[in-house]
MIPAGU-28515 format. One line per field, with one value per residue: residue number from 1; residue in three letters; x, y, z of N, C-alpha, C in turn. Coordinates in Angstrom, 3 decimals, always signed. Example, Ala and Ser with C-alpha at 12.3 -4.5 7.8 and 13.67 -1.06 7.14 Angstrom:
num = [1:2]
residuo = [ALA:SER]
nu = [+13.190:+12.850]
nv = [-5.690:-2.250]
nw = [+7.800:+7.080]
cau = [+12.300:+13.670]
cav = [-4.500:-1.060]
caw = [+7.800:+7.140]
cu = [+13.200:+12.900]
cv = [-3.300:+0.030]
cw = [+7.800:+7.870]
//
This chain:
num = [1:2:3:4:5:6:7:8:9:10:11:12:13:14:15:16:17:18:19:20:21:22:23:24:25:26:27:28:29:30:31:32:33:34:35:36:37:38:39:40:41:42:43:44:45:46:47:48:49:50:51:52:53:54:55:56:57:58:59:60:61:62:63:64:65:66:67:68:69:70:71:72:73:74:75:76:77:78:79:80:81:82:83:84:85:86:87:88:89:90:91:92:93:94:95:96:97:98:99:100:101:102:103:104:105:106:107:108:109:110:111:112:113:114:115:116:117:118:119:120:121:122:123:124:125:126:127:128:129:130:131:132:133:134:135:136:137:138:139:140:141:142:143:144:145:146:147:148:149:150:151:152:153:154:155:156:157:158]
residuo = [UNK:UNK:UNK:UNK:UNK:UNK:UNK:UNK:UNK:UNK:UNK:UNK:UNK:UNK:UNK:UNK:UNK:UNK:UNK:UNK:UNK:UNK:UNK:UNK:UNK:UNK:UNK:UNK:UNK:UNK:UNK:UNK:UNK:UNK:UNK:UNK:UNK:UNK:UNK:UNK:UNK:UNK:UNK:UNK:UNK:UNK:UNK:UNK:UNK:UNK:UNK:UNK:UNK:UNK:UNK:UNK:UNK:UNK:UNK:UNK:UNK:UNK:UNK:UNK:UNK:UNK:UNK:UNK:UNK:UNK:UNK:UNK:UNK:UNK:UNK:UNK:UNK:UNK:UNK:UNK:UNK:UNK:UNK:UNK:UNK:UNK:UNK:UNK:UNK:UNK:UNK:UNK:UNK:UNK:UNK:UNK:UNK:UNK:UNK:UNK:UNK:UNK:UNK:UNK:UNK:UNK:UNK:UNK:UNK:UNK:UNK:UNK:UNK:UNK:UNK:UNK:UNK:UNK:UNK:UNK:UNK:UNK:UNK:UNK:UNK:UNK:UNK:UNK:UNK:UNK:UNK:UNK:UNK:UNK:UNK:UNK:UNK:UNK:UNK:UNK:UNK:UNK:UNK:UNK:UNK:UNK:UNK:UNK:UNK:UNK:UNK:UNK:UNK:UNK:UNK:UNK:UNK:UNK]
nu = [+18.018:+15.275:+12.554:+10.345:+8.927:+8.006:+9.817:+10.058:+10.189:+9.977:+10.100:+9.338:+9.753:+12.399:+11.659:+11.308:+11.843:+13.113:+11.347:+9.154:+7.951:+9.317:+9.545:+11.462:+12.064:+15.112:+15.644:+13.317:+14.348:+16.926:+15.719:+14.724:+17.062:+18.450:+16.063:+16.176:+18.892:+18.572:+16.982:+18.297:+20.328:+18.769:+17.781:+19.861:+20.648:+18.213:+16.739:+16.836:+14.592:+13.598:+11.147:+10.055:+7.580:+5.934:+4.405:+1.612:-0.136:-2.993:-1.905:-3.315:-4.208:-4.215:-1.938:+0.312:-1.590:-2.524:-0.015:+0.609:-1.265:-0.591:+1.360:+3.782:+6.714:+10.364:+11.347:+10.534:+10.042:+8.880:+8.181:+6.966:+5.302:+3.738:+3.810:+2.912:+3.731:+4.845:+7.562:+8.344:+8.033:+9.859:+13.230:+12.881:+11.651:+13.724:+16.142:+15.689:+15.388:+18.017:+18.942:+17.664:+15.374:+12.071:+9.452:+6.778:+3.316:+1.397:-1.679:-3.459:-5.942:-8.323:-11.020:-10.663:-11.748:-12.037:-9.455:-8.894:-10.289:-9.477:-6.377:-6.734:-7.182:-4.896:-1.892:-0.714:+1.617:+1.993:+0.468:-0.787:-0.486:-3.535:-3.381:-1.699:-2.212:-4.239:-2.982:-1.223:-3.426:-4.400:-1.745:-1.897:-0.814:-1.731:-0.213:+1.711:+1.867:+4.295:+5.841:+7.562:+6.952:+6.501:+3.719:+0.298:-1.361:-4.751:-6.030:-8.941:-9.330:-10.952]
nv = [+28.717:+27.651:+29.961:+29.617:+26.948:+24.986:+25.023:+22.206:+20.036:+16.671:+14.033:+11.483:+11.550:+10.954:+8.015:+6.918:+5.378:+3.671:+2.068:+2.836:+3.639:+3.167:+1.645:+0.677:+0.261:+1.010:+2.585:+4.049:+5.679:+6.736:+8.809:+10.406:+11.469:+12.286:+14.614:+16.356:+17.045:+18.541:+20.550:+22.185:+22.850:+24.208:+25.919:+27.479:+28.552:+30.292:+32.874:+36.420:+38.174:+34.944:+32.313:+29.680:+26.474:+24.534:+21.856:+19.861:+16.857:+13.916:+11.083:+11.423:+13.538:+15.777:+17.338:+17.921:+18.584:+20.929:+22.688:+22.553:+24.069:+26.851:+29.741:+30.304:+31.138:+31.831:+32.228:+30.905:+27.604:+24.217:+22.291:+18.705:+17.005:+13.883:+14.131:+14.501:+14.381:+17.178:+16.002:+15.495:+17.232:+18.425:+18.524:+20.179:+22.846:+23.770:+23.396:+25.507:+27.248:+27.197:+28.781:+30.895:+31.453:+32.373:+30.557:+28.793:+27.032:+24.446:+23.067:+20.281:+19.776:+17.296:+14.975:+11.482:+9.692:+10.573:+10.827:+8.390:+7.637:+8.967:+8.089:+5.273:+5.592:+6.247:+5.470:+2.364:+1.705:+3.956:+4.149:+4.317:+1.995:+1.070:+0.971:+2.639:+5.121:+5.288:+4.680:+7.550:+9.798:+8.980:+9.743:+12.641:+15.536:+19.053:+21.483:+23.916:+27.665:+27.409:+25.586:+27.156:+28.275:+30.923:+31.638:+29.992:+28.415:+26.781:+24.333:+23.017:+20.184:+18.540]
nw = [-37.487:-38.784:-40.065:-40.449:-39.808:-36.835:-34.112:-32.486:-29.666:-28.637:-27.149:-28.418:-31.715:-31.384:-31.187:-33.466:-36.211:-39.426:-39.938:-38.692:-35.437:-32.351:-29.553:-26.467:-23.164:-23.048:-25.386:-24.639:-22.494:-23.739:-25.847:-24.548:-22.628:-25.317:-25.742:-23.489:-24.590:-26.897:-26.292:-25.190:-26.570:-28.795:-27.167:-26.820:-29.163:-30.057:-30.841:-29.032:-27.464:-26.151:-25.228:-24.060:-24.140:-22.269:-23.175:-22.215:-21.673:-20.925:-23.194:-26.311:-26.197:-27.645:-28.031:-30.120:-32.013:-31.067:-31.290:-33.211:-34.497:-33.581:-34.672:-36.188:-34.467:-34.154:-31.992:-30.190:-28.547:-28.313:-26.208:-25.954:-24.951:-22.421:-19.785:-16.542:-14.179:-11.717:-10.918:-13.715:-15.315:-13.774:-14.555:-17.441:-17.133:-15.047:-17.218:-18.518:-16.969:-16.823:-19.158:-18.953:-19.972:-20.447:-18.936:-20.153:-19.054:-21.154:-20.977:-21.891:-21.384:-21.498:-21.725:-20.454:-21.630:-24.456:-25.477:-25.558:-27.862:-29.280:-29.853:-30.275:-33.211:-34.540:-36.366:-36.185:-35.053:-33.475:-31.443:-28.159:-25.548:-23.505:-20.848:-20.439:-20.485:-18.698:-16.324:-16.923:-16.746:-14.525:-12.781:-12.826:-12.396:-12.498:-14.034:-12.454:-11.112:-8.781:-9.492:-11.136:-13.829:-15.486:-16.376:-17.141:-19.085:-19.485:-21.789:-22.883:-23.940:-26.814]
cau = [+16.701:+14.322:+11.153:+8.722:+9.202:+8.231:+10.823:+8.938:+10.869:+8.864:+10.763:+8.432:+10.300:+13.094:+11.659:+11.263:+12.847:+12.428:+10.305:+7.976:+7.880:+9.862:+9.644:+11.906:+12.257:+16.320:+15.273:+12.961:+15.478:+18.093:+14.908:+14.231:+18.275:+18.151:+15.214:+17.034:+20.131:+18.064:+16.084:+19.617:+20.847:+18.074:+17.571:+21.467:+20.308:+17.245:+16.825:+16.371:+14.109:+12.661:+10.611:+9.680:+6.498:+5.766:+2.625:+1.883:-2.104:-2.590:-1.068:-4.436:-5.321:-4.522:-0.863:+0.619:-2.249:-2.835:+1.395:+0.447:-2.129:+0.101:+1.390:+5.499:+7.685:+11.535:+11.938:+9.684:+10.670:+7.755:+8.181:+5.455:+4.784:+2.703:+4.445:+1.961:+3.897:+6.199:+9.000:+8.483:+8.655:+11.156:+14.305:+12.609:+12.063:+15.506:+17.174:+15.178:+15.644:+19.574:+19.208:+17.353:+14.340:+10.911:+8.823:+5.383:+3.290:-0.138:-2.286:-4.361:-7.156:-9.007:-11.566:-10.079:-12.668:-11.487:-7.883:-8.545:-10.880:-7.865:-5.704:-7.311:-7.340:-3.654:-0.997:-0.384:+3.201:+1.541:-1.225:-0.370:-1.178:-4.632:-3.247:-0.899:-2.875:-4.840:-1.473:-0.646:-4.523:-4.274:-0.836:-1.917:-0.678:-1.962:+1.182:+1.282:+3.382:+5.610:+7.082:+8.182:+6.215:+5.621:+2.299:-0.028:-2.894:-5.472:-6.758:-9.668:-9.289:-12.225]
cav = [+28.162:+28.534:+30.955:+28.362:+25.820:+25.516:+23.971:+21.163:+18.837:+15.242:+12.207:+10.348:+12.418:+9.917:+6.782:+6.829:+4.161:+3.659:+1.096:+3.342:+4.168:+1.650:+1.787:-0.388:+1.181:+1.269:+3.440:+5.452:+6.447:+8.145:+9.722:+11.595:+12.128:+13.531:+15.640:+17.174:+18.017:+18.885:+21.528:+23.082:+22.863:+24.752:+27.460:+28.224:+29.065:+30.790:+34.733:+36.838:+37.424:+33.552:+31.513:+28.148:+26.549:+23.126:+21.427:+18.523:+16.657:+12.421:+10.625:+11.458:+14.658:+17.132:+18.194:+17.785:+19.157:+22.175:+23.085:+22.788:+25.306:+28.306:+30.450:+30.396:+32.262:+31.601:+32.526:+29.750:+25.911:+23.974:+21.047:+18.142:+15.157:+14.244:+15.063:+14.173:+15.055:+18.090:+15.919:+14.953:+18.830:+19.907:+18.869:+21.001:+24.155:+23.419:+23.501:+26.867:+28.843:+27.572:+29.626:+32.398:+31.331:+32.341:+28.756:+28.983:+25.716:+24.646:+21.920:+20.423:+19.119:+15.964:+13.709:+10.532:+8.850:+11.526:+10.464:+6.855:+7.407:+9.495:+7.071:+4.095:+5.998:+6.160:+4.192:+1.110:+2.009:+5.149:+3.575:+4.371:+1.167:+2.018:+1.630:+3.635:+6.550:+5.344:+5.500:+8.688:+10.193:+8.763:+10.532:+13.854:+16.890:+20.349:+22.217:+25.100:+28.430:+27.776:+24.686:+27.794:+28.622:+32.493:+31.590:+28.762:+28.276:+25.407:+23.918:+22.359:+19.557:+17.304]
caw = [-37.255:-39.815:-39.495:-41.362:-39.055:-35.255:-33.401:-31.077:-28.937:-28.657:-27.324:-30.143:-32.510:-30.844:-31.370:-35.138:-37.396:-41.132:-39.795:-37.930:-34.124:-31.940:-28.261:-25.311:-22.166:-23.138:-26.578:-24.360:-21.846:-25.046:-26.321:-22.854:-23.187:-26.504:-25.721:-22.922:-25.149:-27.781:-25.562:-24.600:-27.989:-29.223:-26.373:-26.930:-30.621:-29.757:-30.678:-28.101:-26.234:-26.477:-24.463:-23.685:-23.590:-21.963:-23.742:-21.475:-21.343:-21.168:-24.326:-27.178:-25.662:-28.737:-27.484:-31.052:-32.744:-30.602:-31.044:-35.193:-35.001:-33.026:-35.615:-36.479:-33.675:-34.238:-30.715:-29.524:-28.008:-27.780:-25.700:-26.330:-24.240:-21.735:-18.328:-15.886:-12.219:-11.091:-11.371:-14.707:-15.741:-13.201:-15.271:-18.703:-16.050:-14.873:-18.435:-19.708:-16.125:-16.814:-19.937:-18.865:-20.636:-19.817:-19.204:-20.114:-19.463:-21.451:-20.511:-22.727:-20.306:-22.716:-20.928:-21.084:-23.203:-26.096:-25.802:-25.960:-29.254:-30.642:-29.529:-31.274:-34.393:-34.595:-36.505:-35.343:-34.459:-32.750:-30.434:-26.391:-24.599:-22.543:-19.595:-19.934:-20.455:-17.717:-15.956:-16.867:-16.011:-12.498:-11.850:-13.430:-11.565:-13.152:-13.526:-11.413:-11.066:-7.908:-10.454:-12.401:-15.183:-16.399:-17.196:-17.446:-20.036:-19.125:-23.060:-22.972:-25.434:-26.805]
cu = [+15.743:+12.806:+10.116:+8.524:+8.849:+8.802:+10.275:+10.078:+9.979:+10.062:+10.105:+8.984:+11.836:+13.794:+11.506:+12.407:+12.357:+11.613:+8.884:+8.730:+8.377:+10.332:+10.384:+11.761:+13.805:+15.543:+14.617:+13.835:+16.454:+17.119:+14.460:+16.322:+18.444:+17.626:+16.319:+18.172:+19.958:+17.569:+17.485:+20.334:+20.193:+17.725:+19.133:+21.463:+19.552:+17.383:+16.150:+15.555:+13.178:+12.480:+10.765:+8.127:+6.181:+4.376:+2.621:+0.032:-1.234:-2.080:-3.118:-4.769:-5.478:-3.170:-0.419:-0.200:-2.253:-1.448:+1.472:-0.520:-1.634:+0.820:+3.123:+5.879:+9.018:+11.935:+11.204:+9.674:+8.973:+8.221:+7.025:+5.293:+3.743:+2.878:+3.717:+2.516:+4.977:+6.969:+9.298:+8.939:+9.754:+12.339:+14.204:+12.707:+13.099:+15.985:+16.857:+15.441:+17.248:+19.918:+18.717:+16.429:+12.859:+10.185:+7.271:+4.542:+1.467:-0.323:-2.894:-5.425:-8.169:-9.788:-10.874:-10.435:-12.167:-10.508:-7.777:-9.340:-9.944:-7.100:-5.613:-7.442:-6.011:-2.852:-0.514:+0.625:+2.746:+0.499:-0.115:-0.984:-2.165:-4.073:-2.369:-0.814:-3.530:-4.074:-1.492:-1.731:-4.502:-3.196:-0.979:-1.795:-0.833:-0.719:+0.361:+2.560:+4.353:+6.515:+8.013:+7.838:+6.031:+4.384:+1.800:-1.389:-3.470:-6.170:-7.651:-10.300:-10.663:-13.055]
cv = [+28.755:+28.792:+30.390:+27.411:+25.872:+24.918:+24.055:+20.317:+17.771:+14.329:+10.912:+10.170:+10.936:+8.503:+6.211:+5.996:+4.003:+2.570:+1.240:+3.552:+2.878:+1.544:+0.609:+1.076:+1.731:+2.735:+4.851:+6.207:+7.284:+8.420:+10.876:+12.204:+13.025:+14.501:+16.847:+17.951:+18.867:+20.120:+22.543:+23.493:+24.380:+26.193:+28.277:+29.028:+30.252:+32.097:+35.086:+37.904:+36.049:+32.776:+29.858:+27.574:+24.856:+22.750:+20.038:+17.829:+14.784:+12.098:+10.942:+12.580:+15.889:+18.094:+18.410:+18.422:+20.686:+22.925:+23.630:+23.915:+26.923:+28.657:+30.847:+31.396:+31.352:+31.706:+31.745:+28.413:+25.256:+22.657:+20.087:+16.363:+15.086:+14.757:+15.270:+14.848:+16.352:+17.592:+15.788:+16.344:+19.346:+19.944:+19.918:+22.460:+23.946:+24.367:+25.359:+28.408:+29.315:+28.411:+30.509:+32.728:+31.296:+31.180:+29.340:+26.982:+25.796:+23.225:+21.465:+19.620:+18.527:+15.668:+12.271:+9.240:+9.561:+11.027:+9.288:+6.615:+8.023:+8.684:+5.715:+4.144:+6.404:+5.097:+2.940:+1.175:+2.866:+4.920:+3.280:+2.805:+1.497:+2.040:+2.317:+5.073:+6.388:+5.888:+7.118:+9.884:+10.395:+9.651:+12.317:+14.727:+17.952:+21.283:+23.698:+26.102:+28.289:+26.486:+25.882:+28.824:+30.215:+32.498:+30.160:+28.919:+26.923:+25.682:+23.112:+21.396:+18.630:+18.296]
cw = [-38.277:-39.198:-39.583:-40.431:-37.798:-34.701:-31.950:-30.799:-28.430:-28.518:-28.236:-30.910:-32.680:-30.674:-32.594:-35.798:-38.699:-40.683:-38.957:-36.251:-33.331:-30.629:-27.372:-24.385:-22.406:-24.300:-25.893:-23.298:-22.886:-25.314:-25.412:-23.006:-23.776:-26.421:-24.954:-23.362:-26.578:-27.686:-25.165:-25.499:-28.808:-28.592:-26.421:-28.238:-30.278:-29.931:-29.446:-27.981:-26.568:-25.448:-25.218:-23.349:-23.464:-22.265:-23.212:-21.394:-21.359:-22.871:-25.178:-26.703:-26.072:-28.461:-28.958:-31.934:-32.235:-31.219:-32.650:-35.801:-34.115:-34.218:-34.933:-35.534:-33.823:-32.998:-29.654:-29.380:-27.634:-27.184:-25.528:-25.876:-23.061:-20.009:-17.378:-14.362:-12.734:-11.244:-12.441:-15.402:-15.514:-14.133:-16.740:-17.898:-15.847:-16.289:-18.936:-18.552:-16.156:-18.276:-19.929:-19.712:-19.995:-20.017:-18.627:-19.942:-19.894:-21.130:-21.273:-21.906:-21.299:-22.032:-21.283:-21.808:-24.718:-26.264:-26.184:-27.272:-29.610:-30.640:-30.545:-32.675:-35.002:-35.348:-36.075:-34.301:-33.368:-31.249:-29.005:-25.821:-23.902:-21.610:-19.462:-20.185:-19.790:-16.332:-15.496:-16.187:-14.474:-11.700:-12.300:-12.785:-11.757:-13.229:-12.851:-11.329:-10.212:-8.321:-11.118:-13.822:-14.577:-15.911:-17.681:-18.245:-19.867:-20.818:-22.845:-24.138:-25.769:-27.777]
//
């Protein structure tokens, strides 16, 4: 694993084609796949002692940006989507307590007027449907420690 690098896991990452970003619901099911074996792949690598840190906010809400401005750890998994309920997390907790990986989770707490002007300012390929960052808003569950987590940092994005 190289040191320069921060190794992020993004089912986005996923949907990429030389033709840009290319979503079905089939496509996004192996990209949630992948992630998962990707995340197990990667914590099997992992120097020790290395964490985990779940970066989860609505789709525009600075998860990707925030992950670009933490500063290189080789011993650090960033996981980066938006992950709105407890269940949506539990299988990532799952995978990192089956490696004996400390799971940190950050929030990035947006208003969801910010997300939908970031949003709109996006690649074509890239642009969330609104409602389905309205969606994801409505089911938003704050993660919380008895999911798991170490440690939780609330970001206040916007």
């Amino acid at each position: 694993m190289s040191a320069t690098h921060q190794i992020v896991i993004n089912p986005d990452a996923f949907l990429e084609t030389d033709h840009g970003r290319v979503w079905t619901a089939e496509r996004n099911e192996a990209a949630w796949a992948w992630c998962y074996a990707a995340l197990e792949q990667a914590l099997s690598r992992l120097p020790r002692p290395g964490r985990v840190i779940l970066v989860c906010g609505i789709q525009g809400s600075g998860k990707t940006c925030w992950i670009a401005s933490q500063p290189v750890c080789p011993a650090t998994v960033y996981f980066d989507a938006a992950l709105p309920g407890i269940r949506h997390r539990a299988r990532i907790v799952a995978i990192a307590k089956q490696a004996d990986m400390p799971i940190e989770a950050v929030w990035i707490d947006t208003p969801v007027a910010i997300a939908l002007s970031r949003n709109a300012c996006r690649p074509a390929d890239q642009i969330v449907p609104e409602a389905a960052i309205l969606s994801v808003a409505g089911q938003f569950e704050p993660p919380s420690l008895a999911e798991g987590f170490i440690r939780i940092h609330v970001h206040k994005g916007g």
